[in-house]
C-alpha positions, -999 to 999 in steps of 0.1 A, spaced: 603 421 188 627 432 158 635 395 153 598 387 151 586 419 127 614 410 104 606 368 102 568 380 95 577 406 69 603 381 51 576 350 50 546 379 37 572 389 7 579 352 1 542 345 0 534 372 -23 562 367 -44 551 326 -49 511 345 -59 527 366 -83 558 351 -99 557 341 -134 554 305 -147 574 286 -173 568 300 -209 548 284 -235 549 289 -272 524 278 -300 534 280 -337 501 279 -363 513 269 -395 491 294 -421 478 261 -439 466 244 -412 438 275 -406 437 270 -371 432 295 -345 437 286 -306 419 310 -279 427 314 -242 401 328 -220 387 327 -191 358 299 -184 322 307 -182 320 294 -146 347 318 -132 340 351 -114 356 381 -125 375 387 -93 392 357 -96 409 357 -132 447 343 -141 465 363 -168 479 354 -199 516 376 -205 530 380 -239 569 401 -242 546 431 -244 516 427 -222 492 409 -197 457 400 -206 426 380 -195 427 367 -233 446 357 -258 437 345 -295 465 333 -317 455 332 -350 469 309 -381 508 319 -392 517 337 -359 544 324 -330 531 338 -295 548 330 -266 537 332 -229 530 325 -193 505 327 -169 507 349 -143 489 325 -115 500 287 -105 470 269 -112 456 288 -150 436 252 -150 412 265 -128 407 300 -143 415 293 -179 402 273 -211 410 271 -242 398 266 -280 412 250 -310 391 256 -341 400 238 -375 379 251 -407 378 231 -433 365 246 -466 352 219 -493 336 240 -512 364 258 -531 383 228 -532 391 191 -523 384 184 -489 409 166 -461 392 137 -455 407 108 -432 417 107 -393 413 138 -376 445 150 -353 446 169 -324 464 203 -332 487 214 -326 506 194 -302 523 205 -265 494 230 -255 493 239 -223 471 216 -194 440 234 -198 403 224 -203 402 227 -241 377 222 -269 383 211 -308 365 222 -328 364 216 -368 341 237 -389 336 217 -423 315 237 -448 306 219 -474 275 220 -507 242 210 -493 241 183 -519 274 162 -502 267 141 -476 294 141 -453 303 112 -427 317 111 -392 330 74 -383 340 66 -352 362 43 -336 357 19 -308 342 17 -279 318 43 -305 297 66 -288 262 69 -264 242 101 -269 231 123 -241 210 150 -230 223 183 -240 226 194 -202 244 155 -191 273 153 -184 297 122 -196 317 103 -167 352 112 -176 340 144 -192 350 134 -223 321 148 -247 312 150 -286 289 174 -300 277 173 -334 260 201 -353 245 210 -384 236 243 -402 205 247 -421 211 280 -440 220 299 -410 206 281 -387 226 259 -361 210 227 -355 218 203 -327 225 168 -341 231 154 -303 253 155 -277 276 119 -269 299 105 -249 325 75 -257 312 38 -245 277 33 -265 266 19 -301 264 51 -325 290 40 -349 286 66 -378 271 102 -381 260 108 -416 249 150 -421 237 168 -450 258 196 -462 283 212 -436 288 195 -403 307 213 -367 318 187 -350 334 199 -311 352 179 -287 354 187 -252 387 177 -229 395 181 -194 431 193 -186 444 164 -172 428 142 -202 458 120 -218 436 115 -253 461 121 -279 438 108 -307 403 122 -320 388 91 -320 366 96 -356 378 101 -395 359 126 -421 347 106 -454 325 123 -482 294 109 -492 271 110 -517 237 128 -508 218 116 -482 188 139 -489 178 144 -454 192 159 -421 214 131 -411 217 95 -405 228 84 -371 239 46 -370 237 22 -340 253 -12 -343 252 -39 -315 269 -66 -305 253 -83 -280 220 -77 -256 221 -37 -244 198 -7 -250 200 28 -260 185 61 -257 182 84 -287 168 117 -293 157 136 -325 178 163 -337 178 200 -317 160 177 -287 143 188 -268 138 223 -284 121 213 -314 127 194 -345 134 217 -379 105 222 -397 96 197 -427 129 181 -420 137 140 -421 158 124 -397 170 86 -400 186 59 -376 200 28 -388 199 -1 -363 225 -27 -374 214 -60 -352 228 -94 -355 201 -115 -367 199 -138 -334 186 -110 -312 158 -90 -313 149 -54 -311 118 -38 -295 112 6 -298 97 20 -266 89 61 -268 97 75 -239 86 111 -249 75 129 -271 56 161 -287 40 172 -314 39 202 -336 8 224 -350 9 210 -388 -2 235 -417 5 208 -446 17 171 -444 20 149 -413 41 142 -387 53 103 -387 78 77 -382 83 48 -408 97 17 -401 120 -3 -425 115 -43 -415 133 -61 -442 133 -92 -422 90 -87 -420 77 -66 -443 87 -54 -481 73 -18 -478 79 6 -453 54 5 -425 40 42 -414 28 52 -381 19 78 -360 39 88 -326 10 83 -309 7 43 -322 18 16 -309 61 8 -322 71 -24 -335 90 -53 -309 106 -82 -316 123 -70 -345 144 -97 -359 182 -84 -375 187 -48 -391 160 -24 -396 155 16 -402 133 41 -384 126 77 -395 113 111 -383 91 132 -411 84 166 -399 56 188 -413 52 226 -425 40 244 -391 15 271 -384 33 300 -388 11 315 -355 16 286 -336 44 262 -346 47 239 -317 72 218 -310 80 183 -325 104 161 -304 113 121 -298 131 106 -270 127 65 -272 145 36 -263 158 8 -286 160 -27 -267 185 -55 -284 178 -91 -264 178 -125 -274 143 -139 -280 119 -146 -248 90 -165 -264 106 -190 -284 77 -214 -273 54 -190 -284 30 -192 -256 -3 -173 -250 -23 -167 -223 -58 -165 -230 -76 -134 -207 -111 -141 -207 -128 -109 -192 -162 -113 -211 -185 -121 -179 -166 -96 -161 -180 -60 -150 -161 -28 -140 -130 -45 -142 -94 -33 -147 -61 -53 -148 -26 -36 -154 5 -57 -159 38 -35 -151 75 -36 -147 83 -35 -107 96 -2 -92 135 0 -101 159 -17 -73 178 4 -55 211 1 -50 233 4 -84 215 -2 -117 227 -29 -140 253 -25 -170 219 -35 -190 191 -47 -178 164 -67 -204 132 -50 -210 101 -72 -203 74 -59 -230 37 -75 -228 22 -79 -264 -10 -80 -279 1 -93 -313 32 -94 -325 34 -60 -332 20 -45 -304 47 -47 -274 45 -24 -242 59 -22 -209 26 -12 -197 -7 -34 -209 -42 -26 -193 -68 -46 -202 -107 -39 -195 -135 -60 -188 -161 -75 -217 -127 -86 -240 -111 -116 -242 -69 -110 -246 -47 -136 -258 -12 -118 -245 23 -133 -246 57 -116 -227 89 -104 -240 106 -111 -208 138 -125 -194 125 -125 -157 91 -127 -152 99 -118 -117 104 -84 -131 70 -75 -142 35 -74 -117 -1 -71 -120 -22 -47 -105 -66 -50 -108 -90 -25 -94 -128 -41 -95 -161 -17 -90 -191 -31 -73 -220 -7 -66 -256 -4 -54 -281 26 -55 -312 11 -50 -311 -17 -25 -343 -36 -37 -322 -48 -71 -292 -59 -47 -298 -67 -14 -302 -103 -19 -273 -107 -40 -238 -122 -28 -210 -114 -40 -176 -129 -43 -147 -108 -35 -123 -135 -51 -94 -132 -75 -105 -144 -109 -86 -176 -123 -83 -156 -155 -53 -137 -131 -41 -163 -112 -33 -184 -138 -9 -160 -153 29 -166 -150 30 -130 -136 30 -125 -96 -1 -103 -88 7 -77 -64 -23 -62 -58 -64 -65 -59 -85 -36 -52 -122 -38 -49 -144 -5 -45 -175 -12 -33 -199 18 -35 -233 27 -21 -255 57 -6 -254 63 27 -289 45 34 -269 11 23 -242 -4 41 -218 -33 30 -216 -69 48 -181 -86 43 -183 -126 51 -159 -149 53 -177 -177 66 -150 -209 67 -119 -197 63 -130 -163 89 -103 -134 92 -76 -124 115 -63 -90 123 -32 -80 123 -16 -67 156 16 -64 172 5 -97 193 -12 -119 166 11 -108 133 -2 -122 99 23 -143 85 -3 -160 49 8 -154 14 -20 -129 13 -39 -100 32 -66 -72 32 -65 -37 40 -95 -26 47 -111 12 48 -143 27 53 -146 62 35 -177 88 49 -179 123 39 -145 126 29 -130 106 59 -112 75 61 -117 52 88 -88 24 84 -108 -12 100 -69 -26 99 -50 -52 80 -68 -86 78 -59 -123 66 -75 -155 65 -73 -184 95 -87 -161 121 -117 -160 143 -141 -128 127 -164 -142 102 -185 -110 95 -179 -72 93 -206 -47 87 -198 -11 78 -215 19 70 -205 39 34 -178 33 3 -157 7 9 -121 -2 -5 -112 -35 1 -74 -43 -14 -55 -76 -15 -23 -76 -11 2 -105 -21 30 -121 -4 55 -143 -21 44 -171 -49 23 -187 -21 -7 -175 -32 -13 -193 -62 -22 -224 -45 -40 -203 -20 -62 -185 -43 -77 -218 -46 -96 -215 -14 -103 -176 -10 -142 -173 6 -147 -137 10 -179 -125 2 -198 -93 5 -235 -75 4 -255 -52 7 -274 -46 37 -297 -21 54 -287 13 70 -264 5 107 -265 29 137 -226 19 145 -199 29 118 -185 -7 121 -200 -41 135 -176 -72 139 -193 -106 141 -166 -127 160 -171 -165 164 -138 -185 178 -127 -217 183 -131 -230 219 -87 -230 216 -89 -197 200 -68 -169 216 -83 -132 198 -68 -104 199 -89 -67 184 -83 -37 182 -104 -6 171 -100 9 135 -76 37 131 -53 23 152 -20 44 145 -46 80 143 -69 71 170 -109 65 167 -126 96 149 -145 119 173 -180 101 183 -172 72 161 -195 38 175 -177 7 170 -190 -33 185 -179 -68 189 -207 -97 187 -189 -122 205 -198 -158 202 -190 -179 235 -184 -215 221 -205 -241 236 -195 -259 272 -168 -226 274 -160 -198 291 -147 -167 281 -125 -146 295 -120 -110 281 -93 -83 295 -77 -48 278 -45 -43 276 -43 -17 293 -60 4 325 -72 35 309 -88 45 276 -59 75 277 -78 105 266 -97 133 282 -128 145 259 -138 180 253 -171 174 244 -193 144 249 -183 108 268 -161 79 258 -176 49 265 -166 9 268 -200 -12 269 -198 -49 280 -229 -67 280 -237 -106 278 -266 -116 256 -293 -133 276 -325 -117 295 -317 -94 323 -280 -91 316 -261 -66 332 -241 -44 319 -203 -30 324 -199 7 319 -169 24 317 -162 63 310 -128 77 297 -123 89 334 -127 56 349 -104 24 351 -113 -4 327 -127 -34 338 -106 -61 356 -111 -92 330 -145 -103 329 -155 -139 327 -186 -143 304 -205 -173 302 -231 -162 275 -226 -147 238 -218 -111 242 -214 -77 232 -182 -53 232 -191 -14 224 -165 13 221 -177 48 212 -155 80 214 -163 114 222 -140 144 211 -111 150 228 -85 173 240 -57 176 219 -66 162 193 -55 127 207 -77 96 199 -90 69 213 -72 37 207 -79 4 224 -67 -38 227 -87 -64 241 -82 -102 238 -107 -127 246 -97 -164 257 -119 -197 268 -118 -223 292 -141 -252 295 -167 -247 326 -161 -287 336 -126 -279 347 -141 -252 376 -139 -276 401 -142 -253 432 -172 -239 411 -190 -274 412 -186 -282 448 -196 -254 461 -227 -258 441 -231 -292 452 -226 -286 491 -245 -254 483 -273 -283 472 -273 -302 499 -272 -279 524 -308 -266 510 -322 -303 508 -309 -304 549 -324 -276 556 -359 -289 539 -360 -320 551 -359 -306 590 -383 -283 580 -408 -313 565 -395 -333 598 -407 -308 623 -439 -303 608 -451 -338 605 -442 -337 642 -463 -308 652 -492 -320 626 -492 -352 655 -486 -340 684 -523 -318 674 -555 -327 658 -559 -291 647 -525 -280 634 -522 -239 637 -505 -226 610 -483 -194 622 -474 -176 584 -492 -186 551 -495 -170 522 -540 -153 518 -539 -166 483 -533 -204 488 -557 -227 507 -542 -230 544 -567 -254 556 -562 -292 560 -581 -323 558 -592 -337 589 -576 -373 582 -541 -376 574 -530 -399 544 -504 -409 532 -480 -386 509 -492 -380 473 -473 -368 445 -505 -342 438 -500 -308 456 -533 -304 463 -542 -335 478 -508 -330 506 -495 -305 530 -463 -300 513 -468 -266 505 -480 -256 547 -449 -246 564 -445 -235 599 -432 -206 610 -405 -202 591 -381 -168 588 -374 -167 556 -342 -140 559 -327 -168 583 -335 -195 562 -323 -185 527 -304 -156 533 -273 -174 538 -281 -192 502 -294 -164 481 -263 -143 493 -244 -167 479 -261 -172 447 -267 -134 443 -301 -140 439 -314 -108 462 -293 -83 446 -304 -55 431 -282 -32 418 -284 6 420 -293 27 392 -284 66 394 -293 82 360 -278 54 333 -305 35 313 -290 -1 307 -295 -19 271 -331 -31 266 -329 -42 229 -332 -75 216 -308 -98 228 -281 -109 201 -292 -86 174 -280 -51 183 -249 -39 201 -253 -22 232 -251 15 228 -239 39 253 -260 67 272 -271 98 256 -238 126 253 -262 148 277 -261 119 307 -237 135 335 -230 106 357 -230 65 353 -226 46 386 -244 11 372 -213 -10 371 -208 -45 370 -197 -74 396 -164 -82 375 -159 -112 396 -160 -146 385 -202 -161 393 -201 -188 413 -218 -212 389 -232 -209 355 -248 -241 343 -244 -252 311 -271 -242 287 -304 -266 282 -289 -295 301 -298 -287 341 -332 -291 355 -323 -267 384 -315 -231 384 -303 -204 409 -309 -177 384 -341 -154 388 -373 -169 371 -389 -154 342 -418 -129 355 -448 -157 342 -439 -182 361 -444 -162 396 -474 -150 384 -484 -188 376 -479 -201 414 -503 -171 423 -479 -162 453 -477 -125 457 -464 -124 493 -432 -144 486 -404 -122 471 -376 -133 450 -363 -151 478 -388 -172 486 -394 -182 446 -361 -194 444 -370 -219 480 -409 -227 467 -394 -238 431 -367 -256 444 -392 -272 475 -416 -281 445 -394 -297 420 -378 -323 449 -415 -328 457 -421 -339 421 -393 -361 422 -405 -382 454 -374 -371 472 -391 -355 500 -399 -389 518 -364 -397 526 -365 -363 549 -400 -380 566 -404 -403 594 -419 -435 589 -453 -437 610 
């Protein structure tokens, strides 16, 4: 334990002896003529209780200032003083007694210590010499006063106006400012790190005549590049009545565009605030705008641009300031071509052509600006132009690619008697498309009152939506979105080359384009959508679907990420293609919600007289797939449900021509001749009985048809009347036909409980589920396959149930749907003469 007390105590006193011992000494000689004084103190950024301190031969201190003519030397009493520590070196230099030292600034004196350090020489001079500041290559790029320069490396030039301090700007090295010129005195700081090797101040001091302003700040260039520069004491306010210049030196085969970024503008008591332009290459006379105006572009060589101030209000100065942008590239429009805009027969149009987001990733060394322009004069990165002008426009661009167009057109109608008949197109004008300029979006809001809704057509080219199974892959699409009362109901994403050719919705509309590649300049060609107003619709949102008999279509309800809104009506019209059948299936069992309030429904119902209809509820399993063999309906309504989750369904509907059902057609046909078998036994049997009796009984006959026969039998005739075809024996009609009718469906009747099937028009309306206050549905729907479904106009026979006129017609009341189906069937083989083959010859 000794042995291990004394190892710790050794290596604590070795440790605290390392914190505290005392570094190599340094010494600094100031020569009296130089007038320099060097301080050591701590930096802003350190806390108190961590400080390093500075020891002279008689004491230690946090600070030190050695002052010109005096020899100090000293250490630090920590190993790092870097980190704690900074230091100042400040030069004056008085040309106002006497000659000032102009030429190459040093770095003085020489062997300090490796701390962060600033230089800093004070030159006073008369306001009346102009003093310059020339630096040497790579010059320097001006900053933000709060930036920060990569190697932390950083100039900062400064003027006094009586005794006022004013901010010239703040640079680093790598950039174009060349020269500093300044009125009067001039502070000039520069700020290095402690491990900066600089040896060399990189500028020289000349004297000047006059400048009579605040300062002139040079920028040559080389090649293409930009710069930012800022007005003097940016951003807190330029000095009052002051004048500020920039010289732009510019080879004269590039050219040179001025872009304001920012600016503000003071409360003027006298004069104006301004900039003038110098363009000796365009104009003789200075050329005088306001901020607010539009700056000159494709400036060719050299030119000058100044800042005039004004006299402020003394109660409310403001603040004037200027942040802009000088771009140096060669010349884009050598071919000089415009593009004519003709927006003259256009109404509640807007088109805005743009630079593109910035990349991301690592920006460019320089990147060209793209400026549209109005006239030579007029350049900007941003151009809106309005409907009822016509724009000839050319671009100041290296990459068109860089730049995109953006439109927004209003179509609206509040009285439906000036607009219902009109069409219109929801196209992209050529006076767009032509342009060398990818659009990247179209917008058009179509507004209305509630009491009119909008009809969106696309009647050859139809649309497709966009779902995970049947992805859009044109050069172009359209989001779609119905807005009510504040809500958004999102029909989808839409392109061309699909199978729904109408869509009717209720309230404001946005319809936006949305462009994919350069494909859609040749497909603009061929856009077809059209829209219109209608009258008012029950259902938020009607889709008129008419496929291709090869056609695969795949829907899905609006809102498809957030769920159907609460109690929300949507419906398919679904067109069956001729000779086809369709087969529709969801893709999934259950709708997935449980409602709070109310019913979610799925209504199914073909469009023909008598159709039944499928009925699901949210608590029930979706239909198996259905086959339909008529136009029909698909209705979806939600109610509100728990949790806030929302109903969301997929269907897809698919066809298959009815000729290829071959088990369908035979069983028809042996269904067929069974029935003329059974008939022509029947016809046998009583021809038998009618001779074996000169008074034939007759055991069951209908009271209102004439039972009675002629005494003399004749031959067959083709007239009812005159022939016994319609006396039958005693027949049981059950036995008979049951077996048939089962087959053909024709006796059954399904229950109803308390659900009221569709009774609307056929074709025009959706179906429309029960009343929120119905309990209980049981009405549902065989989902299997019917055994035959003839093809529309083109069969003389039926199976299905006869309209209600023509049982009244045969004036047989006793015969139930059972018998009509026998009697019509019976009466058209009678017409045709086939009976005969089923009687014997006499």
């Amino acid at each position: 334990y000794d042995y291990l007390f004394c190892s710790f105590s050794l290596k604590h006193l070795a440790l605290a002896m390392t914190e505290d011992r005392i570094l190599g000494s340094f010494a600094i000689f100031l020569h009296a003529a130089d007038n320099i004084t060097v301080t050591i103190k701590p930096g802003s950024s350190v806390p108190q209780l961590k400080y390093c301190k500075i020891c002279t031969r008689k004491i230690c201190k946090s600070e030190l200032r050695i002052t010109a003519g005096v020899k100090e030397d000293f250490t630090f009493q920590c190993t790092t003083p870097e980190k704690y520590l900074v230091m100042e070196i400040q030069k004056n230099i008085d040309c106002m007694s006497g000659p000032c030292p102009f030429g190459d600034v040093h770095l003085q004196p020489s062997a300090l210590p490796r701390l962060n350090r600033t230089y800093i020489w004070d030159v006073k001079a008369n306001k009346k010499v102009g003093l310059e500041l020339k630096f040497s290559t790579p010059w320097l790029r001006q900053i933000g006063p709060t930036d920060t320069c990569p190697d932390l490396i950083t100039y900062s030039i400064s003027s006094c106006i009586d005794t006022t301090r004013v901010s010239i700007g703040t640079f680093c090295r790598n950039g174009s400012v060349s020269r500093v010129k300044v009125q009067g005195g001039v502070v000039m700081a520069l700020q290095l790190p402690w491990n900066s090797d600089l040896t060399t101040s990189g500028f020289n001091i000349a004297n000047r005549s006059s400048i009579k302003r605040l300062c002139i700040i040079e920028s040559t260039f080389k090649g293409e590049t930009s710069a930012t520069l800022m007005s003097a004491n940016y951003p807190l306010g330029f000095p009052e009545d002051e004048l500020m210049t920039w010289q732009f030196v510019v080879p004269s085969n590039l050219r040179s565009s001025v872009i304001f970024r920012n600016y503000s503008l003071s409360n003027c008591e006298r004069k104006e605030e301004r900039v003038e332009y110098y363009l000796p290459a365009l104009y003789s006379s200075p050329e005088v705008l306001k901020l607010s105006d539009k700056q000159p572009a494709n400036i060719p060589g050299n030119f000058n641009l100044s800042l005039q101030g004004c006299d402020h209000d003394d109660q409310n100065p403001g603040i004037l300031s200027l942040l802009f942008q000088i771009v140096v590239q060669h010349p884009q429009n050598e071919e000089n071509v415009t593009y004519l805009i003709d927006l003259r027969r256009e109404r509640d149009i807007s088109i805005t052509i743009q630079p593109k987001s910035p990349h991301s990733g690592h920006p460019l060394p320089f990147e060209p600006e793209c400026l549209i322009c109005k006239d030579p004069r007029t350049c900007e990165r941003n151009v809106t132009l309005t409907s009822g002008t016509m724009y000839g426009i050319f671009f100041l661009c290296y990459d068109l690619e860089h730049l995109s167009i953006t439109a927004e057109k209003t179509i609206a109608c509040w009285d439906l008697r000036y607009c219902q008949k009109k069409i219109y197109d929801l196209t992209v004008p050529r006076a767009i498309s032509q342009l060398p300029v990818r659009l990247d979006k179209f917008t058009w809001k179509l507004l209305a009152p509630e009491e009119i809704n909008v009809e969106i057509i696309s009647p050859s080219l139809k649309l497709q939506q966009h779902i995970q199974e049947q992805r859009c892959n044109k050069s172009y699409s359209y989001s779609i979105v119905s807005t009510a009362k504040g809500k958004e109901l999102n029909l989808g994403i839409f392109c061309p080359g699909g199978s729904i050719e109408k869509i009717q919705m209720r309230d404001n509309i946005t319809i936006s384009l949305k462009t994919f590649g350069r494909g859609f300049l040749n497909d603009s060609l061929n856009q077809d959508l059209k829209m219109s107003f209608v009258p008012f619709i029950k259902e938020e949102c009607i889709f008129t679907v008419t496929p291709d008999p090869k056609a695969q279509v795949y829907l899905q309800t609006p809102n498809w990420f957030e769920g159907l809104p609460p109690y929300v009506s949507v419906s398919w019209n679904i067109t069956v293609p001729s000779k086809q059948v369709a087969r529709l299936a969801f893709l999934k069992e259950r709708m997935d919600i449980t409602c709070e309030t109310g019913r979610a429904y799925v209504n199914i119902k073909e469009q023909k007289p008598k159709a039944e209809e499928t009925v699901r509820r949210e608590d029930e399993l979706l239909p198996e797939p259905l086959h339909m063999y008529h136009h029909f309906w698909v209705n979806i309504s939600n109610c509100n449900p728990v949790n806030k989750k929302q109903l969301s369904l997929q269907f897809w509907v698919t066809f298959v021509s009815q000729k290829t059902d071959l088990s369908v057609i035979i069983a028809v046909v042996v269904g067929v001749a069974g029935a003329l078998s059974i008939i022509g036994i029947i016809i046998c049997c009583t021809r038998k009985k009618k001779k074996e009796s000169q008074n034939p009984g007759v055991g069951t006959y209908n009271a209102n048809i004439n039972t009675h026969m002629p005494g003399r039998q004749g031959l067959f005739k083709k007239r009812r009347q005159d022939n016994d075809s319609h006396v039958y024996a005693v027949i049981d009609d059950a036995m008979v036909y049951g077996d048939l009718l089962k087959e053909s469906n024709g006796s059954v009747n399904p229950e109803v409980d308390v659900y009221r099937p569709f009774d609307g028009p056929v074709g025009d309306t959706p179906p429309t589920p029960p009343p929120i206050s119905f309990k209980r549905t049981t009405k549902i729907s065989n989902s299997e396959e019917l055994p035959f479904c003839p093809e529309r106009d083109s069969e003389p026979y039926t199976f299905a149930h006869h309209k209600p006129e023509e049982t009244r017609s045969n004036g047989d009341t006793s015969v139930n749907s059972t018998g009509d189906v026998g009697m019509s069937l019976l009466e058209s083989k009678e017409q045709e003469g086939l009976v005969e083959e089923f009687m014997p010859k006499e």
